[in-house]
C-alpha positions in Angstrom: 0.0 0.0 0.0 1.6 3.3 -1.2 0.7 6.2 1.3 0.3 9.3 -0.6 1.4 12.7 1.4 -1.4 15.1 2.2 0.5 18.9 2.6 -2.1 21.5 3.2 -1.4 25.1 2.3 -4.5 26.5 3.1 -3.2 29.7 4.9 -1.4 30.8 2.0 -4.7 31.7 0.3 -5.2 35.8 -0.4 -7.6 36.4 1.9 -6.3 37.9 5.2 -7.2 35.8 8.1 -7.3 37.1 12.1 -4.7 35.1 14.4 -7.5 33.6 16.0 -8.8 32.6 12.9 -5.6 31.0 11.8 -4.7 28.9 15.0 -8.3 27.5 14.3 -7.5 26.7 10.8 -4.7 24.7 11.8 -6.4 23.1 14.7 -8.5 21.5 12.4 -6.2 20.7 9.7 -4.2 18.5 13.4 -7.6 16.9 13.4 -7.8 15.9 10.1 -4.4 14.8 10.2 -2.6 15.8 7.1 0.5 14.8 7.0 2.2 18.6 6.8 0.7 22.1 7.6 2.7 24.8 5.2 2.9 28.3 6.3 3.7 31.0 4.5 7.5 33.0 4.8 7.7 34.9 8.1 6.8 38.9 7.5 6.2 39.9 11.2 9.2 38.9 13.6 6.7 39.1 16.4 2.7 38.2 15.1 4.3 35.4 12.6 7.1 33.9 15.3 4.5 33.7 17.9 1.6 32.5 15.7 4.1 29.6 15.1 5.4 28.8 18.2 1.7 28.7 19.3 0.3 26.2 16.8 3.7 24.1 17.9 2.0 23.8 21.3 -1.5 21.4 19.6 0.2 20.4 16.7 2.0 17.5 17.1 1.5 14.8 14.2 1.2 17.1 11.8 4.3 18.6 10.5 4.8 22.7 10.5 6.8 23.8 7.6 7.7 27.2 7.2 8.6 28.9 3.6 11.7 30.7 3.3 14.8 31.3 0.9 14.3 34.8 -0.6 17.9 35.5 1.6 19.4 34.1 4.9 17.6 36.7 6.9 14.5 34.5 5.9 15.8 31.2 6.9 16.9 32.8 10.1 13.1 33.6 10.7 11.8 30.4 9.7 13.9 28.3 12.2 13.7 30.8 15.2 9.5 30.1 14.9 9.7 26.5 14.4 12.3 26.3 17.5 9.9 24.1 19.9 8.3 22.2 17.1 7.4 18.7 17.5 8.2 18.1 13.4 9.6 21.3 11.9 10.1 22.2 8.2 11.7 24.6 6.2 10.5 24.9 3.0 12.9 26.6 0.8 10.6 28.0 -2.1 12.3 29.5 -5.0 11.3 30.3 -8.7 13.0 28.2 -11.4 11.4 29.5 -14.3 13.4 32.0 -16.6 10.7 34.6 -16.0 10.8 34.0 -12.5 14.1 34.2 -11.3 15.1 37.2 -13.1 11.5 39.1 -12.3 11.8 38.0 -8.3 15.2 36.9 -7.4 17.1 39.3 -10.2 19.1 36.3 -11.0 20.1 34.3 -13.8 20.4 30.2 -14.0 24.2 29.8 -12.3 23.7 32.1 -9.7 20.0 30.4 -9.1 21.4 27.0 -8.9 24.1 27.9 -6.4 21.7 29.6 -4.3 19.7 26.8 -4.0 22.3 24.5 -3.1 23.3 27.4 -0.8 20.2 28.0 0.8 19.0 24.5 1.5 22.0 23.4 3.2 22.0 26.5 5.0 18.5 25.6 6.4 19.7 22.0 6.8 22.5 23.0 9.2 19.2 24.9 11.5 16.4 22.8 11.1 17.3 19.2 10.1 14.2 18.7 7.7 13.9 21.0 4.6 12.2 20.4 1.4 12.9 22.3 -2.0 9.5 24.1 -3.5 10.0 24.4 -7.3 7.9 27.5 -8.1 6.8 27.5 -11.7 8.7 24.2 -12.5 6.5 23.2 -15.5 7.9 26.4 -17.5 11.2 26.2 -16.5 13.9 24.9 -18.8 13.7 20.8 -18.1 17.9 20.5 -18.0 18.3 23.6 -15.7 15.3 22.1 -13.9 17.2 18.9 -13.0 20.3 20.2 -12.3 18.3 22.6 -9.3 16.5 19.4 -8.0 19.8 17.7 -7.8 21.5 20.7 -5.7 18.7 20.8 -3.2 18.7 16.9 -2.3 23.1 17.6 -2.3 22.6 19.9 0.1 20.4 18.1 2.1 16.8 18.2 1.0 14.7 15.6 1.8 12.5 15.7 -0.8 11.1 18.6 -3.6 7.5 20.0 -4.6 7.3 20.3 -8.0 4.6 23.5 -8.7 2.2 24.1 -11.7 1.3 27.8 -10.8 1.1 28.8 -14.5 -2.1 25.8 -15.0 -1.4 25.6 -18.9 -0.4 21.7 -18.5 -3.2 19.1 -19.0 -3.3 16.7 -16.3 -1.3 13.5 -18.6 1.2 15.7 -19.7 1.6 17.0 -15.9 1.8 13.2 -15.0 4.6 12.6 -17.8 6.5 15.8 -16.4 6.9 14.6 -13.3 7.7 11.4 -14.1 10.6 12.6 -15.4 12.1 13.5 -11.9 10.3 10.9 -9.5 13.3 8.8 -9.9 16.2 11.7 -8.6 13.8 12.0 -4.9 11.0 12.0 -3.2 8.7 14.3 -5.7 5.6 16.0 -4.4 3.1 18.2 -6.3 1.3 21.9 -6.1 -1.0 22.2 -8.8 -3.2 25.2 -9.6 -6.8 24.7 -9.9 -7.7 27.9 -11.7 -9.2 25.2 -14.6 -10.4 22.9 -11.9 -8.1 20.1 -13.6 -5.9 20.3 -10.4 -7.5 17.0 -8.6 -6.8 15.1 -11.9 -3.6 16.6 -12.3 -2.4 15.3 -8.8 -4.1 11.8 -8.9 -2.0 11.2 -12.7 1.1 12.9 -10.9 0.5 9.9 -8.1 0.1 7.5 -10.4 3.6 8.6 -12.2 5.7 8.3 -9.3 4.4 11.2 -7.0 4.3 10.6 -3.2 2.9 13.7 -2.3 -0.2 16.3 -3.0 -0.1 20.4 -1.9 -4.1 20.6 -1.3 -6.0 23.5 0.0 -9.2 24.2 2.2 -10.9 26.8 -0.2 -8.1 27.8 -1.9 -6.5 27.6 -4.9 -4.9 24.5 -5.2 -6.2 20.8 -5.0 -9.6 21.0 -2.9 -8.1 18.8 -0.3 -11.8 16.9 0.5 -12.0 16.0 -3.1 -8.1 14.7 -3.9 -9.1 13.0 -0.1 -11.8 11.9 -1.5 -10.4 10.2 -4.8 -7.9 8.6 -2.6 -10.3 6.8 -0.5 -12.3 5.6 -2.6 -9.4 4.2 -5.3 -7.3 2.4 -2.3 -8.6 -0.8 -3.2 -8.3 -0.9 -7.3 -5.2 1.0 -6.8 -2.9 0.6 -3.9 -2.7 4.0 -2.2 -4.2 5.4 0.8 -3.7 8.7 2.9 -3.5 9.2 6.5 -6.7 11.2 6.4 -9.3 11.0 8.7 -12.3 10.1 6.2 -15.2 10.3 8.7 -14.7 13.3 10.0 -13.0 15.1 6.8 -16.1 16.5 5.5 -17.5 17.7 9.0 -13.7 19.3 9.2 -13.5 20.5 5.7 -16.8 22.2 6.4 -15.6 23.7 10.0 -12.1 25.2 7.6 -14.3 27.1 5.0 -16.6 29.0 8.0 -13.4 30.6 7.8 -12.3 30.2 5.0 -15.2 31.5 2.8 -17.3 33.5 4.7 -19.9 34.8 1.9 -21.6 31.8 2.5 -22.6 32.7 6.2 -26.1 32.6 5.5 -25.9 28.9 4.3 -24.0 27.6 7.1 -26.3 30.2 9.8 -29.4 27.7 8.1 -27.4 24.8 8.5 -25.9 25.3 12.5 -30.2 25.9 13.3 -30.6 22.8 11.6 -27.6 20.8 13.9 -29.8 22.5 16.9 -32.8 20.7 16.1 -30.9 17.4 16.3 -33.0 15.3 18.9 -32.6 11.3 19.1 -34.1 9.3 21.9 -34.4 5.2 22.4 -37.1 5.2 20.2 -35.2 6.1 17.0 -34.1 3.4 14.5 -30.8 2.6 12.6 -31.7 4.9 9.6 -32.5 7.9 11.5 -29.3 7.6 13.2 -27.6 7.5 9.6 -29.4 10.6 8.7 -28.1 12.2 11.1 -24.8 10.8 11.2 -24.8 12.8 7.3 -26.6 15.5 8.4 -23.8 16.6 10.9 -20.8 15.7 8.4 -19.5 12.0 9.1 -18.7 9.2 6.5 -19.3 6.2 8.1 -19.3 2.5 7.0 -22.3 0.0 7.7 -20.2 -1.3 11.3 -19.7 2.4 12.2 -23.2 3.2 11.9 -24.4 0.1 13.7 -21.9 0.8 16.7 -22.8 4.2 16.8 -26.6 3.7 16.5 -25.9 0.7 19.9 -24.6 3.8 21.9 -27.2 6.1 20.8 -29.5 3.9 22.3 -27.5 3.5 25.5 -26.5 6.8 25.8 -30.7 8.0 25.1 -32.0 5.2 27.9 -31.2 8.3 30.1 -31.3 11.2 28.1 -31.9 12.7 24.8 -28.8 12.7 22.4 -28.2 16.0 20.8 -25.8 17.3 18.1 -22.6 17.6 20.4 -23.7 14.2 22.4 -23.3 12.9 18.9 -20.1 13.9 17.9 -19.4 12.8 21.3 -20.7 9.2 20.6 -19.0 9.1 17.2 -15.4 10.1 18.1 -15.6 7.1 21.1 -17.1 5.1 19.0 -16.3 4.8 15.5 -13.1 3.7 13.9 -12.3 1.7 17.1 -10.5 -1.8 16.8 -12.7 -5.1 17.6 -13.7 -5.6 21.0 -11.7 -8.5 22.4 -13.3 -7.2 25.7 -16.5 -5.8 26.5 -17.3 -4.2 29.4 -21.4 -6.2 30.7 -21.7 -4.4 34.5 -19.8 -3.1 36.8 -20.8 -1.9 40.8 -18.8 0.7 42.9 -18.8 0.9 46.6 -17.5 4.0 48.0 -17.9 6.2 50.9 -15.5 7.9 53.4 -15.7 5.1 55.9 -15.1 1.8 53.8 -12.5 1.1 51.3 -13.7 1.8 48.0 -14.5 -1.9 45.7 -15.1 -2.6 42.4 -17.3 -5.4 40.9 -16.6 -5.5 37.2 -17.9 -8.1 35.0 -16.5 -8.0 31.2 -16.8 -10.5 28.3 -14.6 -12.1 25.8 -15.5 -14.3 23.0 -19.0 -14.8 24.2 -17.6 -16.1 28.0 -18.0 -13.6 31.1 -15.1 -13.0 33.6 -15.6 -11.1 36.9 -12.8 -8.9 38.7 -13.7 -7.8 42.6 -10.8 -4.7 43.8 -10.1 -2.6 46.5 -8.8 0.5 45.6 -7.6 4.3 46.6 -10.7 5.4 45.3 -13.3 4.1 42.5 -11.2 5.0 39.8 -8.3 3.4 41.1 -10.6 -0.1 42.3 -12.2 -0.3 39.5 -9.5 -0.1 36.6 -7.8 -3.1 39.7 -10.5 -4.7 38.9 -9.8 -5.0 34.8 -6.4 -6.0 35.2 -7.6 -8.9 37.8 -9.3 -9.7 34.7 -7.2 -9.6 31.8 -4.1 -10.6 33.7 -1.9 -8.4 33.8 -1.4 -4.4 34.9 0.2 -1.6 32.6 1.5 1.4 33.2 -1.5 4.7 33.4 0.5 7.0 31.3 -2.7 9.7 31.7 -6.3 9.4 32.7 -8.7 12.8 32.4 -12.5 13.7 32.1 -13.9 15.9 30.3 -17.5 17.2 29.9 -18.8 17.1 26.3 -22.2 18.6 27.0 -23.4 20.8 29.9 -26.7 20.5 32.1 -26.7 18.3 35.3 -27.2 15.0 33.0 -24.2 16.2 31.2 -22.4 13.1 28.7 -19.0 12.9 29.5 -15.9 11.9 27.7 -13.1 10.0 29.6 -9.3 9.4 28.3 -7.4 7.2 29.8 -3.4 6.6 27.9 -1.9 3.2 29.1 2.0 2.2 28.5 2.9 -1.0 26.6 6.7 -2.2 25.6 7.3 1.7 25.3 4.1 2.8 23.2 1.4 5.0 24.4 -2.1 3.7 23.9 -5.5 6.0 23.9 -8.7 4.8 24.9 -12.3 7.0 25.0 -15.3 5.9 26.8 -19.0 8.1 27.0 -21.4 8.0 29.1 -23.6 10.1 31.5 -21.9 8.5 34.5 -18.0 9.2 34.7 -17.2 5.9 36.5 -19.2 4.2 33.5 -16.8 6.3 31.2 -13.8 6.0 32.8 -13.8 2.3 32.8 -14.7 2.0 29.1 -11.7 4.2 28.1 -9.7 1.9 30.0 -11.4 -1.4 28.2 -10.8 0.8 24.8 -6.9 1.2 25.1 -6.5 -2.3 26.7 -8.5 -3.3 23.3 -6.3 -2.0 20.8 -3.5 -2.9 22.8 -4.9 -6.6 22.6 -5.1 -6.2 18.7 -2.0 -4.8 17.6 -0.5 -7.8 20.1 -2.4 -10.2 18.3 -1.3 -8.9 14.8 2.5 -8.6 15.0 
């Protein structure tokens, strides 16, 4: 299976957003998790440093890159606001057309090429991880072309963006061009989508040796819910797959363009009062809970959708589910790995004058198995009680609870991280009782701990 890079560049577009607006932008591009967030060269020493060195404190699986390479001063800048990042980039974007580099840079081909060589390893020697951004690389001359690639992965590059800004290549001859240099290093592409070609561009590009897509939220290069999109639903005819989340992209995609594109306000203003009138209760059946799954944004398969539609139910035996109880539901839910346990009662004894027990009952393959703990508190007793069970007791690397709806029957969300052979595991559990949710996030990470154990 060939995964196919997702970079996202959707805070280069024109428009001028707020620093609020951007931190959001790329809180929900972490969500989505594409593979790299790009960020335009640093202007403002102080607004642009400190936006970056923000994000760098929720953004850690996505990588931050940072353009530079107009001079040093600019690579300086980069790597001061990426100091503190989890996965930092410099991305040293230069023109390589004859128009280009003469109009922008005032340079000709040799002193170009040595600047590039120049100016990656110069970013190299700060940050560790730079890329080369080829602007205009489908008009530049194809020999000079090379010879630049092969400078920027001398000097240390780690891989180069090949850009169609001037969108007067049809997507097979776009394919053929890059084809040309997949071979030298890891190739990705930026493709305009002025003729709306850019999607089909990319996907030919992949097919020809690409490993990586520039996409956008709104902007102007490949819409990234549609190149998504393609990806997912090609993976089995043709081998690739992206570390997208699919069932929550389009919910996510739609969060990005409130920003993004705010001339449709009105739309989305019909749309939230619609998400308010979201209601389920026991009584509802599997295809209403589909509906609405759709109606609020999620993608998800047949065994999603029944899991989801089990915990509606649950969840609704003691109150109604609303829109954020939903997304609350889905994100516990959904996506989960198969449940080698399953969590069939539990009882808590507590008070300030007896030890605090737990009674946990949990089933496996159809057979019960019961686990009876004291504990230092019913947290503490009751998770006891699971390891009694499973046989055997891991490390609680973090265990919080968070409220995902208010009111005094308020669904709550518990995480709870466990520590296995090194590796961190996550587990959620809902419900409108916090012991109930705490002890299903622990079943949850013991789960997937179970399954990746069982499929070494």
């Amino acid at each position: 299976m060939k995964k196919i890079l997702i970079a996202d560049r959707t805070l280069f577009s024109e428009r001028k957003f707020s620093f609020k607006e951007k931190l959001e932008i790329m809180r929900q591009l972490e969500k989505l998790n594409v593979d790299v967030i790009k960020l335009p060269a640093i202007e403002n020493e102080k607004a642009d440093v400190l936006l970056v060195r923000t994000a760098s404190a929720f953004v850690k699986n996505s990588v931050l890159s940072v353009a530079a390479g107009a001079d040093k001063k600019s690579i300086d800048a980069a790597a001061a606001a990426l100091s503190g990042t989890e996965k930092p980039m410099i991305s040293i974007t230069l023109p390589v057309s004859t128009v280009g580099m003469e109009y922008s840079m005032h340079m000709k081909a040799p002193k170009m090429l040595a600047w590039i060589g120049e100016a990656v390893a110069y970013a190299a020697a700060l940050c560790g991880s730079v890329e080369f951004c080829a602007v205009d690389a489908t008009r530049a001359d194809r020999a000079f072309l090379e010879e630049a690639i092969k400078a920027a992965v001398d000097a240390g590059a780690v891989g180069v963006t090949l850009c169609d800004n001037a969108c007067d290549v049809l997507p097979d001859d776009f394919a053929e061009f890059v084809g040309e240099f997949a071979d030298i290093c890891p190739v990705s592409v930026d493709v305009s989508n002025r003729t709306g070609l850019a999607a089909a561009s990319a996907v030919m590009a992949v097919k020809r040796g690409a490993v990586g897509v520039v996409t956008s939220v709104g902007g102007d290069a490949v819409p990234t819910d549609v190149f998504a999109g393609i990806v997912k639903n090609c993976t089995e005819n043709y081998g690739i797959s992206s570390g997208i989340k699919y069932t929550e992209m389009n919910r996510i995609t739609g969060q990005i363009k409130r920003v993004t594109e705010p001339a449709e306000s009105e739309t989305r203003r019909a749309a939230a009062t619609e998400t308010e009138s979201i209601r389920l209760d026991a009584n509802d059946d599997l295809a209403e809970v589909r509906r609405t799954a759709e109606k609020l944004g999620y993608d998800l398969s047949e065994e999603d959708t029944l899991k989801v539609y089990r915990e509606v139910v649950r969840v609704a035996e003691k109150k109604s589910v609303g829109a954020a109880e939903f997304d609350a539901i889905v994100s516990s839910t959904a996506l989960q790995v198969p449940d080698t346990y399953k969590l069939e009662s539990y009882v808590i004894n507590s008070s300030n004058i007896i030890s605090t027990s737990a009674q946990v009952t949990v089933s496996r393959e159809g057979k019960e198995a019961q686990g009876i703990s004291i504990g230092d508190g019913p947290i503490d007793a009751a998770f006891r009680a699971i390891e009694q069970i499973i046989g055997h007791r891991y490390e609680l690397d973090d265990f919080k609870i968070e409220s995902a709806t208010e009111g005094k029957e308020a669904v709550g969300i518990a995480l709870v991280k466990l520590r296995s052979n090194g590796r961190v595991y996550s587990g959620n559990g809902i419900s409108t009782d916090i012991l109930g949710a705490g002890i299903r996030a622990y079943i949850s990470a013991v789960n997937k701990i179970t399954y990746e154990e069982n499929n070494k």
